[in-house]
DRENSE-137241 format. One line per field, with one value per residue: residue in three letters; residue number from 0; x, y, z of N, C-alpha, C in turn. Coordinates in pm, whole numbers. Layout:
<pts>
r = c(ALA:...)
k = c(NUM:...)
neast = c(X:...)
nnorth = c(Y:...)
nup = c(Z:...)
caeast = c(X:...)
canorth = c(Y:...)
caup = c(Z:...)
ceast = c(X:...)
cnorth = c(Y:...)
cup = c(Z:...)
</pts>
This chain:
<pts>
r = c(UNK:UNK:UNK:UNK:UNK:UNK:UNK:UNK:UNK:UNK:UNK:UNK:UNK:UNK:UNK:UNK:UNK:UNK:UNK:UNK:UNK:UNK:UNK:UNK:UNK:UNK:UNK:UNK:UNK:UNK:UNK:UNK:UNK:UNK:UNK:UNK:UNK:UNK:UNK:UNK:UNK:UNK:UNK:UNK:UNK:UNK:UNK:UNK:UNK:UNK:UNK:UNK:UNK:UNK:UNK:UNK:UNK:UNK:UNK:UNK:UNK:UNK:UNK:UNK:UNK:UNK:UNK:UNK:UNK:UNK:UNK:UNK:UNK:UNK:UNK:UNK:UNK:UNK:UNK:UNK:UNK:UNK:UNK:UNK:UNK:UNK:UNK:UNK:UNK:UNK:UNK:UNK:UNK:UNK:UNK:UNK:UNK:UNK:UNK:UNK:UNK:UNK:UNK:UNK:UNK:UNK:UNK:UNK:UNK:UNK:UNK:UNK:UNK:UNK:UNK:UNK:UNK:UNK:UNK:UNK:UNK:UNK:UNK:UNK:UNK:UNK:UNK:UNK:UNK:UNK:UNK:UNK:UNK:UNK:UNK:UNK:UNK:UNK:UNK:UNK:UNK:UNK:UNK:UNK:UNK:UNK:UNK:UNK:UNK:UNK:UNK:UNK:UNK:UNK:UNK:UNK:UNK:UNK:UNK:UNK:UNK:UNK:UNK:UNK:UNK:UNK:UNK:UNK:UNK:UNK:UNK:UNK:UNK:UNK:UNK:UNK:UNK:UNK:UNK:UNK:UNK:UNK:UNK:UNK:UNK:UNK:UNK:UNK:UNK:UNK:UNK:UNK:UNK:UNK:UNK:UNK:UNK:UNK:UNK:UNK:UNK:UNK:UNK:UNK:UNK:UNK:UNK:UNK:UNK:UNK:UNK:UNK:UNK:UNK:UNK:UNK:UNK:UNK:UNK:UNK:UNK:UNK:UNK:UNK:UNK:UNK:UNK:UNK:UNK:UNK:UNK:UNK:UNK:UNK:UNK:UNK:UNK:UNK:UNK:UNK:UNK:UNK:UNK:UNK:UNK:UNK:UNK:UNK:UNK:UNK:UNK:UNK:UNK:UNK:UNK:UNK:UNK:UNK:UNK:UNK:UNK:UNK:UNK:UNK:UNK:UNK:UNK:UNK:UNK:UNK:UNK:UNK:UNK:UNK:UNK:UNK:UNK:UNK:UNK:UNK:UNK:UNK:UNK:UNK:UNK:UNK:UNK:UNK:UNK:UNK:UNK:UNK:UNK:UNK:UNK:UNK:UNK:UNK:UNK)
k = c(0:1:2:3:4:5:6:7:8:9:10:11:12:13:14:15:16:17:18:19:20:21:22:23:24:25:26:27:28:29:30:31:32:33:34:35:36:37:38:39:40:41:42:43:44:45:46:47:48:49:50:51:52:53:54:55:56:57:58:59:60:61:62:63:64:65:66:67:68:69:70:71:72:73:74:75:76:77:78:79:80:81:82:83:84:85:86:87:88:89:90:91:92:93:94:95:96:97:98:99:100:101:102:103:104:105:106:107:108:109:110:111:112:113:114:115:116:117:118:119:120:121:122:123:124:125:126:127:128:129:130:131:132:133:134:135:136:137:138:139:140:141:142:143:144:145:146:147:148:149:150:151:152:153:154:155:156:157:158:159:160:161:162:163:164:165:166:167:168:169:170:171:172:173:174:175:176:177:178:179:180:181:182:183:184:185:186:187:188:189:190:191:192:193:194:195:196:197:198:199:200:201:202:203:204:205:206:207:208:209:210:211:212:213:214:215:216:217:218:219:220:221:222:223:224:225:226:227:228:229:230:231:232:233:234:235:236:237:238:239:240:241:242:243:244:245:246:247:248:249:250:251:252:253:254:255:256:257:258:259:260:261:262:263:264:265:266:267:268:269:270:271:272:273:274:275:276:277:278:279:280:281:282:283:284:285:286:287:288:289:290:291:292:293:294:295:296:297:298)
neast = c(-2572:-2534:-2707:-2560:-2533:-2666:-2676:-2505:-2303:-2303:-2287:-1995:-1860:-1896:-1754:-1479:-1471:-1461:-1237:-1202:-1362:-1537:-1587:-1744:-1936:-2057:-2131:-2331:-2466:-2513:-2419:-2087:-2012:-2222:-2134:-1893:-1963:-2146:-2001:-1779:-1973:-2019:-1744:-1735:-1908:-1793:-1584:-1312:-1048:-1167:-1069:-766:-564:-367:-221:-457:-559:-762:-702:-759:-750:-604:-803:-1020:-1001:-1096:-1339:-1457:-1407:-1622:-1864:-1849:-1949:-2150:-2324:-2332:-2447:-2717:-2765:-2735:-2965:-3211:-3094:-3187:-3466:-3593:-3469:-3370:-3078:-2776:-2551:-2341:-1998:-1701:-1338:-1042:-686:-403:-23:237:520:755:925:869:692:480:259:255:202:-101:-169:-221:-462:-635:-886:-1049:-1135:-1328:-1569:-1824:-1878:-1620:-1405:-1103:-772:-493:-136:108:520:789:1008:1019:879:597:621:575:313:199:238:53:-214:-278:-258:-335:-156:167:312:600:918:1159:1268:1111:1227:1087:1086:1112:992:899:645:646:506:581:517:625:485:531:729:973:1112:1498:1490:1669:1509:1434:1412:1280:1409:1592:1452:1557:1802:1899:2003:2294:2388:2629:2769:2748:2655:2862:2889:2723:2555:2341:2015:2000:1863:1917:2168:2109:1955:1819:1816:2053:2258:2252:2326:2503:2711:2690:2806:3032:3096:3126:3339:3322:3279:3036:2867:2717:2450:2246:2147:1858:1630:1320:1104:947:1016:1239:1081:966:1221:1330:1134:1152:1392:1559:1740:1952:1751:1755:1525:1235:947:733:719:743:535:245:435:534:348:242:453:595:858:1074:1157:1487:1705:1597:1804:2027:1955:1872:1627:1324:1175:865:688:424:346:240:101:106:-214:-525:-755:-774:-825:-1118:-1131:-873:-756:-867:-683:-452:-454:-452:-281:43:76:-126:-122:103:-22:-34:-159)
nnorth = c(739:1049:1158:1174:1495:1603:1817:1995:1812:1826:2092:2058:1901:2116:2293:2147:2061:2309:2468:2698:2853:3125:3129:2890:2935:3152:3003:2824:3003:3095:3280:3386:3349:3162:2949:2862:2814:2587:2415:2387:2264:2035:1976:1938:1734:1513:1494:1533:1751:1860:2044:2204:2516:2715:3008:3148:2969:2704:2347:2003:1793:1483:1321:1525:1405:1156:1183:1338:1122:941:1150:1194:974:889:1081:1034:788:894:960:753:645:791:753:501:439:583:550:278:200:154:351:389:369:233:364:271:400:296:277:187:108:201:10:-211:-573:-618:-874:-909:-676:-710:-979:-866:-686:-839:-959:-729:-679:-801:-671:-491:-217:-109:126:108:302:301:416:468:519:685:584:750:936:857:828:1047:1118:957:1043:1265:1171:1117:830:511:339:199:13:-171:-309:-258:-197:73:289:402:740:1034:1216:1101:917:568:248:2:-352:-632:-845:-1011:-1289:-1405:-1655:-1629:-1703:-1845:-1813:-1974:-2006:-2310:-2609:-2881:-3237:-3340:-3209:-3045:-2762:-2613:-2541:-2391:-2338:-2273:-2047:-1894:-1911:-1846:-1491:-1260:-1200:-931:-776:-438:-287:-123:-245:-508:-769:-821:-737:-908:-1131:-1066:-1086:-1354:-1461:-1344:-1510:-1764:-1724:-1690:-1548:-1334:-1321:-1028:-958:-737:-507:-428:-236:-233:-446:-538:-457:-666:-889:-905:-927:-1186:-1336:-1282:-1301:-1487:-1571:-1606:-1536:-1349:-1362:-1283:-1544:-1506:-1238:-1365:-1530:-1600:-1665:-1886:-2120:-2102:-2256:-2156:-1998:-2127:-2257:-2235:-2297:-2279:-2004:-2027:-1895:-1642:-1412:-1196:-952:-804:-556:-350:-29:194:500:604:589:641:586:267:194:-1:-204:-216:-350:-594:-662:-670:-886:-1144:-1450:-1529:-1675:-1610:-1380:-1359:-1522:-1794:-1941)
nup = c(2605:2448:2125:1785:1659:1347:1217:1313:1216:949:900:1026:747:563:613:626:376:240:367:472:694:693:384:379:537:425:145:382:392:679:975:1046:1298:1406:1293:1384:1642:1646:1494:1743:1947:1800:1890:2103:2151:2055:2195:2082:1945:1611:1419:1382:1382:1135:1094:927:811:789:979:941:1224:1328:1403:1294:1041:1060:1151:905:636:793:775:519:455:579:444:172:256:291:18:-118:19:-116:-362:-363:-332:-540:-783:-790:-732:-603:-419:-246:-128:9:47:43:43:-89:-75:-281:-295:-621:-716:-615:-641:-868:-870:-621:-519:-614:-501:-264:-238:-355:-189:-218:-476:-579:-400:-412:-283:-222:-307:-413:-401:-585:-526:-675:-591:-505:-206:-1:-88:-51:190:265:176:394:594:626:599:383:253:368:361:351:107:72:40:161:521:729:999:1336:1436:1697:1482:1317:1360:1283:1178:1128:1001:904:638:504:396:163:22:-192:-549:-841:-1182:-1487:-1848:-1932:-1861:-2046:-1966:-1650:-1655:-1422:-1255:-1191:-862:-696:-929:-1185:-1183:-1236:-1527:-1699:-1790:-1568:-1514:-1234:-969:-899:-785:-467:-430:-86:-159:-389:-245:-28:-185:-334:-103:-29:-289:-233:-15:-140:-311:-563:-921:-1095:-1407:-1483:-1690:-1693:-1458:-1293:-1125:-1105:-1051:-1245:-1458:-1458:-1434:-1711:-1865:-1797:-1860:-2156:-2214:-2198:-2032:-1723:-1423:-1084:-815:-646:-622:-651:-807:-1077:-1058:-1241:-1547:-1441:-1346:-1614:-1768:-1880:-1742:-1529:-1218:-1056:-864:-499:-373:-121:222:99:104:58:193:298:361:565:552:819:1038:1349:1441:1605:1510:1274:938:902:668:602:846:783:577:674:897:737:619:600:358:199:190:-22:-217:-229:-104)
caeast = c(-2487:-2638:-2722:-2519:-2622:-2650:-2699:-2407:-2219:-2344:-2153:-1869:-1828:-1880:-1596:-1372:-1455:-1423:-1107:-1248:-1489:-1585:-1663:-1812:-2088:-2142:-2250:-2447:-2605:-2553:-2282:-1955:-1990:-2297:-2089:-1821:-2047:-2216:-1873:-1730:-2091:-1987:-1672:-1790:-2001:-1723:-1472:-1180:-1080:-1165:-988:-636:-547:-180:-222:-538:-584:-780:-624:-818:-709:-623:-993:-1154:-983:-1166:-1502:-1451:-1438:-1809:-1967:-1894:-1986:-2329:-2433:-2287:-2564:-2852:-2803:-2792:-3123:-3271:-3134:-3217:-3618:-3628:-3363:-3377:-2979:-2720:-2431:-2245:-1870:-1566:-1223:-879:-593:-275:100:364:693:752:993:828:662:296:213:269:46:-188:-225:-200:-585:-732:-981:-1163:-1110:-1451:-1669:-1862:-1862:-1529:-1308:-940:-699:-356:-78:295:591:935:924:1036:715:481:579:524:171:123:228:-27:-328:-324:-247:-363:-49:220:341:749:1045:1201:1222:1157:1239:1040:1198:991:933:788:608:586:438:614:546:676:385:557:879:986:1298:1480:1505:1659:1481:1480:1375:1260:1521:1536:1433:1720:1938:1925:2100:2386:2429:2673:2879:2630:2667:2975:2889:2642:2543:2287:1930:2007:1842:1992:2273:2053:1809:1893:1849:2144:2346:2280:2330:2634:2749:2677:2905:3154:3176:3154:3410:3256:3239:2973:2911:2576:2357:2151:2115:1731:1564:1205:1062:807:1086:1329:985:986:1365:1329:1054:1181:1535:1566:1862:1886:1743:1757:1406:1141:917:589:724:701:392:218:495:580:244:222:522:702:951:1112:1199:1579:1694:1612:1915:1996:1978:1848:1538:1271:1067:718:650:326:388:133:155:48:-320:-669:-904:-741:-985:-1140:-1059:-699:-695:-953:-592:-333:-477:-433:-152:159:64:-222:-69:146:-95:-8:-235)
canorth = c(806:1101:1092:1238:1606:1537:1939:2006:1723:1867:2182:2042:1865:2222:2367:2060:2065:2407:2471:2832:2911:3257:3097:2787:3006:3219:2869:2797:3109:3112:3368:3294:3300:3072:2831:2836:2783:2465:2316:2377:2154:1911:1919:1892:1611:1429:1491:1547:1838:1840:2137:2293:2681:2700:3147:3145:2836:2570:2184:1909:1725:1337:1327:1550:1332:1034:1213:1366:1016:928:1228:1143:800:933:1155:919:656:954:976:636:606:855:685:333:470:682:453:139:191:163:429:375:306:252:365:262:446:185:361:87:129:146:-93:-360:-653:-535:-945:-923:-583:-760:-1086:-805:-630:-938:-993:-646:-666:-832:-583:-318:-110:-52:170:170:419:262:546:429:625:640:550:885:1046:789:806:1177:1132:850:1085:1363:1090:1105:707:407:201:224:-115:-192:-435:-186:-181:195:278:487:829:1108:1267:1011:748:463:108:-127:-469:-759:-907:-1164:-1329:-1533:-1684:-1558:-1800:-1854:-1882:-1907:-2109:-2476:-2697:-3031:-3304:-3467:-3148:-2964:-2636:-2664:-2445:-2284:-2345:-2249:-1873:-1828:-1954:-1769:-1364:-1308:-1073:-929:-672:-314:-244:-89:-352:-581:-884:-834:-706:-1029:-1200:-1052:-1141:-1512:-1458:-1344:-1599:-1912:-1744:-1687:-1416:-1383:-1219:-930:-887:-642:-469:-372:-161:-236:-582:-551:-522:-757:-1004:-893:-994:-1295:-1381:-1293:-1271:-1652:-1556:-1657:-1406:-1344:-1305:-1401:-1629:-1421:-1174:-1453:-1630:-1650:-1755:-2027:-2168:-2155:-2288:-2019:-2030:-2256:-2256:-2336:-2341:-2167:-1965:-2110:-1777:-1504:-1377:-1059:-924:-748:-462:-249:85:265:559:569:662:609:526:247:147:-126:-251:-244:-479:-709:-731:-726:-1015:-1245:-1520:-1519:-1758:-1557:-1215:-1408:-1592:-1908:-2084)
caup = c(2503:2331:1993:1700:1586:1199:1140:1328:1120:782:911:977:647:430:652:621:236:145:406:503:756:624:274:428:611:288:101:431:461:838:1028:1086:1486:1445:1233:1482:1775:1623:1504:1872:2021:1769:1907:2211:2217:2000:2283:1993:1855:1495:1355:1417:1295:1116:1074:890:737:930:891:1028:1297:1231:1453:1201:921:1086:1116:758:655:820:760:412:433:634:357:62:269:216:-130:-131:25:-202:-522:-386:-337:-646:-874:-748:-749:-474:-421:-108:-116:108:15:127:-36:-57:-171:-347:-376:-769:-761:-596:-721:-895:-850:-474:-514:-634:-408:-137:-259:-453:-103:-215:-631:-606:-351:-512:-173:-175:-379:-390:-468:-538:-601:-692:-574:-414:-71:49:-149:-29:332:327:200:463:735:655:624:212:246:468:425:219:102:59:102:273:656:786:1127:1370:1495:1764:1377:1199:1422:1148:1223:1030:995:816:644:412:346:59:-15:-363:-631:-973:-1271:-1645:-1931:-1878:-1903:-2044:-1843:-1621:-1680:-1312:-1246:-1071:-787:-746:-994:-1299:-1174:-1346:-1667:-1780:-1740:-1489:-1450:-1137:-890:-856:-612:-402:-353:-43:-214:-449:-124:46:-301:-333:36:-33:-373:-199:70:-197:-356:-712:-940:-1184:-1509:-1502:-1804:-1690:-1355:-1289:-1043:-1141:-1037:-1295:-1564:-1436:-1520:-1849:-1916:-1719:-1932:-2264:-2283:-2240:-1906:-1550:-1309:-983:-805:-561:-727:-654:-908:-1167:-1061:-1367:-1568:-1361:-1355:-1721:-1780:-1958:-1699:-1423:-1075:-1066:-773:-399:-358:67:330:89:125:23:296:221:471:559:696:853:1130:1477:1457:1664:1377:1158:857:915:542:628:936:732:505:727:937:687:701:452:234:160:89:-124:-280:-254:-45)
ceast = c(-2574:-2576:-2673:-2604:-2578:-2601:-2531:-2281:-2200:-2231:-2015:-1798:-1811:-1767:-1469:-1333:-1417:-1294:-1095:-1367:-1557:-1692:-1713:-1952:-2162:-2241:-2388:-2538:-2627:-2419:-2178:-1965:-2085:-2248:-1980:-1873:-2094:-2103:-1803:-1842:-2057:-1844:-1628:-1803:-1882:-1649:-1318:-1219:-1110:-1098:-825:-607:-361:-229:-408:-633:-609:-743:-707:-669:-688:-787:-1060:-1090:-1079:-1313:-1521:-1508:-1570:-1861:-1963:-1954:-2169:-2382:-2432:-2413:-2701:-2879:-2833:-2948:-3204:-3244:-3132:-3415:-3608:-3574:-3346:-3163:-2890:-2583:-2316:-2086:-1773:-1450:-1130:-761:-466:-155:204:449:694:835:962:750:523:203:206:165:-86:-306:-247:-357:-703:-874:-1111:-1151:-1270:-1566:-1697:-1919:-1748:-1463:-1144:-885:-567:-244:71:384:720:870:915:866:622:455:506:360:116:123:107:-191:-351:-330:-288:-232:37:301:527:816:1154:1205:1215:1160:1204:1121:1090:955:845:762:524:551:484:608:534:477:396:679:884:1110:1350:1560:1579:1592:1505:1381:1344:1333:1522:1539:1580:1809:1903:1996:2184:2387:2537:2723:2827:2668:2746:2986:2819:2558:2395:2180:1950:1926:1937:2027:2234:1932:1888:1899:1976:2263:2361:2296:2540:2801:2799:2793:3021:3222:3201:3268:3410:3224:3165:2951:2731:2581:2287:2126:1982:1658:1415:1195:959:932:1157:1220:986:1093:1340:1256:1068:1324:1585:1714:1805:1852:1705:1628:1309:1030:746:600:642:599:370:326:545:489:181:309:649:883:1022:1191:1369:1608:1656:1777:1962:2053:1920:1699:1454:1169:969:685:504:318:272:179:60:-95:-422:-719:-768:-829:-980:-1086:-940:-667:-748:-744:-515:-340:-436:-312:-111:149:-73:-189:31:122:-76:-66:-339)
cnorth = c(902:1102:1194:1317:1610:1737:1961:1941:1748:2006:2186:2008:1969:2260:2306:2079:2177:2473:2617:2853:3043:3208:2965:2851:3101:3103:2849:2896:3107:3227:3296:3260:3193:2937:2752:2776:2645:2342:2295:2295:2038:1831:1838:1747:1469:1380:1541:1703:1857:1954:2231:2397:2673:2906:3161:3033:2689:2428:2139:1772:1601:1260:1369:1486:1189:1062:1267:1205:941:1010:1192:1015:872:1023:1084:859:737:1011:864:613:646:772:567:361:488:565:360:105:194:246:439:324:325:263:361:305:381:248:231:180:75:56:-215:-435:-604:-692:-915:-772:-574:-852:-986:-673:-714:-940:-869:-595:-696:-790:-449:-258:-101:36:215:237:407:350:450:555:545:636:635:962:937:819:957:1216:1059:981:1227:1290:1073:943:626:384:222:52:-144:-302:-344:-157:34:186:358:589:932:1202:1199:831:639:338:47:-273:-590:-839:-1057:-1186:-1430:-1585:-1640:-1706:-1758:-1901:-1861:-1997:-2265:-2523:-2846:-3151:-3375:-3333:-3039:-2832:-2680:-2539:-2509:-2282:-2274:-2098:-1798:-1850:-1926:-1605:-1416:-1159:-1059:-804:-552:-363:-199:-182:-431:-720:-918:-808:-845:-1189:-1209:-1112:-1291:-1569:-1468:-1448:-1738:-1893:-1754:-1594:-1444:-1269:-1126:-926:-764:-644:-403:-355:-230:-387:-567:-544:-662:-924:-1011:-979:-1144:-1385:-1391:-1290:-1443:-1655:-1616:-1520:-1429:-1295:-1338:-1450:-1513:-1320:-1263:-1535:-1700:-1732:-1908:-2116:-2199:-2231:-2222:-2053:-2140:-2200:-2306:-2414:-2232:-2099:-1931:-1898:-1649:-1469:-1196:-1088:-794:-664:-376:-168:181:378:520:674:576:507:435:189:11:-253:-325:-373:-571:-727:-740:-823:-1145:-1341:-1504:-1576:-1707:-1416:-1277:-1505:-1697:-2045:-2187)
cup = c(2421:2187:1883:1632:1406:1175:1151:1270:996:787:903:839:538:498:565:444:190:216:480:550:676:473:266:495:549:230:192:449:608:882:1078:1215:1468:1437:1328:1592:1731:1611:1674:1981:1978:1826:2052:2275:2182:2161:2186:1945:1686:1361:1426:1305:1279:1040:1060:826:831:836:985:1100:1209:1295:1335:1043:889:1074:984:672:681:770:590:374:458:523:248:79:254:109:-200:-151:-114:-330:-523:-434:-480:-760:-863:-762:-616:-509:-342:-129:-27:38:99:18:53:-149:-195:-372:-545:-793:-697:-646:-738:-887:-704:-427:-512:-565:-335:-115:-314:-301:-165:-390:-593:-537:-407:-388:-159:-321:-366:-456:-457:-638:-548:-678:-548:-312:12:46:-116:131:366:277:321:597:766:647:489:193:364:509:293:200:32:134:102:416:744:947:1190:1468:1617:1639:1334:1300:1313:1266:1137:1044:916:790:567:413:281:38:-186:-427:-763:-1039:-1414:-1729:-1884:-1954:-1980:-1956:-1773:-1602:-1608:-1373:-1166:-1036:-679:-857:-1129:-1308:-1242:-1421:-1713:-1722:-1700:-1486:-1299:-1041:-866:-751:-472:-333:-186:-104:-278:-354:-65:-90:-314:-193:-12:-126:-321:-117:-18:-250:-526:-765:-1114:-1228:-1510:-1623:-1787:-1574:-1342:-1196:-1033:-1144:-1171:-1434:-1561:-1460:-1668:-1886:-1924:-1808:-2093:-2321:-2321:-2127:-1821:-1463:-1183:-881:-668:-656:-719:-773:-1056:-1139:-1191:-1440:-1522:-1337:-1496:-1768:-1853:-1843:-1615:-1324:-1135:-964:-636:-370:-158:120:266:99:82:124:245:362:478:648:721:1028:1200:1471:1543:1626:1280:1124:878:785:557:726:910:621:574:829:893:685:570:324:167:120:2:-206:-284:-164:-82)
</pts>
């Protein structure tokens, strides 16, 4: 196997960075044909192409996204060197950029990065959105993985990878009760207003389903989009809400709140969507390996 041309690598990386050959070979002080000629050996030896032309404007391949990627890592590790010798300091880091849905749970965000909270070589970069605006960074390489309880479905546009990484069942909870004095389910539902999940969620869809077939109609307090409010309420209003329990962790471990009961057939599923690429980061399949009770913390 021959052996990676560094010069030729250093080249590529001013291109990639500054996005313009012409004013990529000014910085280097070399001619544009030369610059060309060295990138086209590198691309050579790679086997991939590492740049595609849209008029004037070169885009890197999802190849030269992957060698972008190293070559920064490879020079990152000789500045390293230099300011381990010189500084006795270490500089090196890995990043994985992870996209949430804003309305999903920011505990279940959480369990779902805690493995690399505590490595100082890595750096993450976790950006909240809709799921629309997340997927369309995922599909140009701006994101690893975008994380939702949403199922997307792959089309010959958008080849997604979705897969189920958790499922929980959804629970009521509320206030701690006094001892001896259960919830009754069902019957409870209609006697007192209820935190519930937006219309749009499926939980409240298959909530509502279940309603309908017992035959029970119950009174809403407050309809809420935002798992991260619908904790809030849950937590301070002193209501019943409708939830998976991972939202409420904490509380429920301090005792603030209480489990009531599992609510039988409904369920929230935890998705990680990623497209069809070559190179996935290693990072990533160190998390999505893991078993359920571990992205939902509860093992």
């Amino acid at each position: 196997m021959s052996r990676l041309n560094y010069h030729h690598l250093h080249y590529f990386w001013a291109v990639a960075k500054e996005g313009n050959l012409t004013r990529a070979a000014a910085q280097l002080h070399v001619s544009q044909s030369a610059l060309s000629t060295q990138i086209k050996q590198l691309e050579d030896q790679l086997g991939q192409a590492l740049f595609s032309r849209d008029g004037r404007v070169l885009q890197l391949t999802e190849a030269g996204r992957v060698a972008l990627t190293y070559a920064e890592t490879i020079f990152e590790t000789g500045n390293e060197l230099t300011s381990l010798l010189r500084d006795g300091q270490r500089l090196a880091r890995q990043v994985l950029r992870i996209g949430g849905v804003a309305t999903l749970s920011r505990n279940f965000q959480e369990n779902f990065v805690k493995p690399l909270l505590q490595r100082t070589d890595v750096e993450l970069v976790l950006q909240s959105g809709g799921l629309d605006e997340l997927l369309t960074r995922l599909a140009v390489h701006n994101l690893d993985v975008v994380l939702s309880n949403r199922k997307v479905h792959a089309d010959s546009q958008h080849p997604w990878r979705c897969r189920r990484i958790a499922r929980q069942p959804v629970s009521l909870v509320g206030k701690p009760r006094s001892k001896g004095k259960a919830f009754r389910f069902p019957e409870e539902l209609a006697e007192q207003p209820l935190l519930l999940p937006g219309r749009d969620s499926d939980i409240r869809a298959g909530f509502d389903v279940l309603c309908e077939h017992l035959g029970l109609r119950y009174q809403v307090l407050a309809e809420v989009d935002d798992m991260a409010m619908l904790r809030l309420l849950a937590r301070d209003s002193g209501n019943v809400a409708l939830l998976p329990t991972v939202v409420v962790q904490d509380e429920l471990r301090s005792g603030k709140l209480q489990e009531y009961c599992v609510v039988p057939q409904l369920h929230e599923n935890f998705y990680a969507i990623t497209v069809q690429r070559h190179f996935e980061p290693p990072l990533l399949k160190t998390l999505l390996r893991r078993s359920e009770a571990e992205v939902l913390g509860t093992d």
